[in-house]
PyMOL Python script that loads the backbone (N, CA, C, O; Angstrom):
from pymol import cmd

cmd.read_pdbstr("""\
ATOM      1  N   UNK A   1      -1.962 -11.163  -3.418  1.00  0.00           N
ATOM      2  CA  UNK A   1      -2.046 -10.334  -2.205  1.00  0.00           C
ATOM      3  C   UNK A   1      -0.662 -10.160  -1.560  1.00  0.00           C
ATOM      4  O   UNK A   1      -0.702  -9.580  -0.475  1.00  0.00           O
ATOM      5  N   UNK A   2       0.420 -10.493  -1.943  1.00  0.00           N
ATOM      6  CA  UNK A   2       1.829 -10.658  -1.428  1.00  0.00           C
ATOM      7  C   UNK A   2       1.831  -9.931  -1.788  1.00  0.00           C
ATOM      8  O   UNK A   2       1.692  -9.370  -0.700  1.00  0.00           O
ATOM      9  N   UNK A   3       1.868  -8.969  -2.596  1.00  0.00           N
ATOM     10  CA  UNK A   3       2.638  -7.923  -3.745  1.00  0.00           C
ATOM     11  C   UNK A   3       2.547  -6.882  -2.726  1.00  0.00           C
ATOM     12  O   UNK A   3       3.532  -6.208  -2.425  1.00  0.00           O
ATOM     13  N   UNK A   4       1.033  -6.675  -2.010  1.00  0.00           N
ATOM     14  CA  UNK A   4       0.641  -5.554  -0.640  1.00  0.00           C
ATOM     15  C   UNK A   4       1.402  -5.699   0.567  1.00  0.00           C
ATOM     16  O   UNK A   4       1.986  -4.799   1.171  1.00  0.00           O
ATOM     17  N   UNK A   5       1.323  -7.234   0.939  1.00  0.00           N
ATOM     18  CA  UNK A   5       1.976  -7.495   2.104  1.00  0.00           C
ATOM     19  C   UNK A   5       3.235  -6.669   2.360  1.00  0.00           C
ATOM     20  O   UNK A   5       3.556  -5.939   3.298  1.00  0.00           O
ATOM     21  N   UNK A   6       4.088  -7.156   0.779  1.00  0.00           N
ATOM     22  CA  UNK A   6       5.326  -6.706   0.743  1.00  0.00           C
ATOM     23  C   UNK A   6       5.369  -4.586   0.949  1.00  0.00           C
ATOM     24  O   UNK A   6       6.077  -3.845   1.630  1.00  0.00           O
ATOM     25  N   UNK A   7       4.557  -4.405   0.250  1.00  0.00           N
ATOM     26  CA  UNK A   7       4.438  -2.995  -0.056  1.00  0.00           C
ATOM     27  C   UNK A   7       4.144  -2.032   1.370  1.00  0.00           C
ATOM     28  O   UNK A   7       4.613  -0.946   1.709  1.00  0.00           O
ATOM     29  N   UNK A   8       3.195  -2.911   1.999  1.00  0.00           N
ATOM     30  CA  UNK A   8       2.821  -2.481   3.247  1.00  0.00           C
ATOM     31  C   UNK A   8       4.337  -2.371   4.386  1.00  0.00           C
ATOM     32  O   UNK A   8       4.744  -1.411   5.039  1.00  0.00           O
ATOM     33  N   UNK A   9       4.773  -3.494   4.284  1.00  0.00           N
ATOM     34  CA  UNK A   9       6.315  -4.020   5.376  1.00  0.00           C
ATOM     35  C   UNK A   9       6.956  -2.385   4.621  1.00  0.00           C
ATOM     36  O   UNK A   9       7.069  -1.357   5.288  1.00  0.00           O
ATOM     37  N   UNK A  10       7.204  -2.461   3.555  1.00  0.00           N
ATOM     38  CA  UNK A  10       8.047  -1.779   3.196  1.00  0.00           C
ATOM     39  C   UNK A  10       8.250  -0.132   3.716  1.00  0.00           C
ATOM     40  O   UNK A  10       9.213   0.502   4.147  1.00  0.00           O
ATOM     41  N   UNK A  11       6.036   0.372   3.279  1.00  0.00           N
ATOM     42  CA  UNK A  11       5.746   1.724   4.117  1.00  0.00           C
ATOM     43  C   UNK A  11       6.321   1.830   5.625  1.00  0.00           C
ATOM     44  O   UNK A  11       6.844   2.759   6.241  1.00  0.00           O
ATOM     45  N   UNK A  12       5.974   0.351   6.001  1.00  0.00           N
ATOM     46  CA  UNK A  12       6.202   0.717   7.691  1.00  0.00           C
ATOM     47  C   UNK A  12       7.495   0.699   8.266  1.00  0.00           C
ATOM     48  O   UNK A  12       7.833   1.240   9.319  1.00  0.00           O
ATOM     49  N   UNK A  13       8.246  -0.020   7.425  1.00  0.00           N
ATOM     50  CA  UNK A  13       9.825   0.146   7.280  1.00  0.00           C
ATOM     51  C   UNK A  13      10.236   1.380   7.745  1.00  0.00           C
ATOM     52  O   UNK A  13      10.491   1.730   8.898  1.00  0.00           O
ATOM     53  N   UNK A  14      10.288   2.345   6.121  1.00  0.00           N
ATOM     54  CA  UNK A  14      10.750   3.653   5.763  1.00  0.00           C
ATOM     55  C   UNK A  14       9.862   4.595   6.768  1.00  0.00           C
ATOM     56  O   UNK A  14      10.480   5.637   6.990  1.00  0.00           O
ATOM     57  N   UNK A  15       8.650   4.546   7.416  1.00  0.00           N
ATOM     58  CA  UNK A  15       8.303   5.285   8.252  1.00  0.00           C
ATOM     59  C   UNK A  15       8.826   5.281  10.038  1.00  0.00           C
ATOM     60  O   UNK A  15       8.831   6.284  10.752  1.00  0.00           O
ATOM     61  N   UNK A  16       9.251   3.823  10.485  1.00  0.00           N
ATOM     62  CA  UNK A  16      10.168   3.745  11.220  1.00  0.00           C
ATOM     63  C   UNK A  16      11.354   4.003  11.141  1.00  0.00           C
ATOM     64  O   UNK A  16      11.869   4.345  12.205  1.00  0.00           O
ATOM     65  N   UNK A  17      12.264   3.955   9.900  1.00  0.00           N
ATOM     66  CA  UNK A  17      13.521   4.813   9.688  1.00  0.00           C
ATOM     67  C   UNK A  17      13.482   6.277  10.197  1.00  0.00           C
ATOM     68  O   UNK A  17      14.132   6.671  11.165  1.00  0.00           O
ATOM     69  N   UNK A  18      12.662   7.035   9.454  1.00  0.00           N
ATOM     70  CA  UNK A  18      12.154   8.440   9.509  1.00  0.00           C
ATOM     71  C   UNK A  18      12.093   8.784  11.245  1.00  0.00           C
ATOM     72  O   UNK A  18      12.577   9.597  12.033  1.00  0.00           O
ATOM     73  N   UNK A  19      11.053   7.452  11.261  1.00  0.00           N
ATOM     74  CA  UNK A  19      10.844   8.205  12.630  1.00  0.00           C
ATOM     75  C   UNK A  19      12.307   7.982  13.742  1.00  0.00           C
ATOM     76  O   UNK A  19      12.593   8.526  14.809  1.00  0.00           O
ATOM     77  N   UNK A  20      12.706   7.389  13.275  1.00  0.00           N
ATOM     78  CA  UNK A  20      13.813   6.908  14.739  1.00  0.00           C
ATOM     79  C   UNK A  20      14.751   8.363  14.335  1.00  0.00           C
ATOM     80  O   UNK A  20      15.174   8.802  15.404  1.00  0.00           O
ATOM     81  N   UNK A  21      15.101   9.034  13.455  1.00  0.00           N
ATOM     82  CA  UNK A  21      16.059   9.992  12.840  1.00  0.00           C
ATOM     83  C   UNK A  21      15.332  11.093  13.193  1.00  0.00           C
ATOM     84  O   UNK A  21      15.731  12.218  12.892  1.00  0.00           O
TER      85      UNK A  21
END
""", "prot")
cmd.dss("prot")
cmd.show_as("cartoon", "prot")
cmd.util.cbc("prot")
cmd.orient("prot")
């Protein structure tokens, strides 16, 4: 289930990048 955790952090990452730009 880490493999999601990680995958998930990652979406919400790159969608906070996006959004701050």
């Amino acid at each position: 289930k880490a493999f999601v955790l990680v995958f998930i952090g990652t979406v919400i990452q790159d969608l906070t990048i996006h959004g701050s730009h």
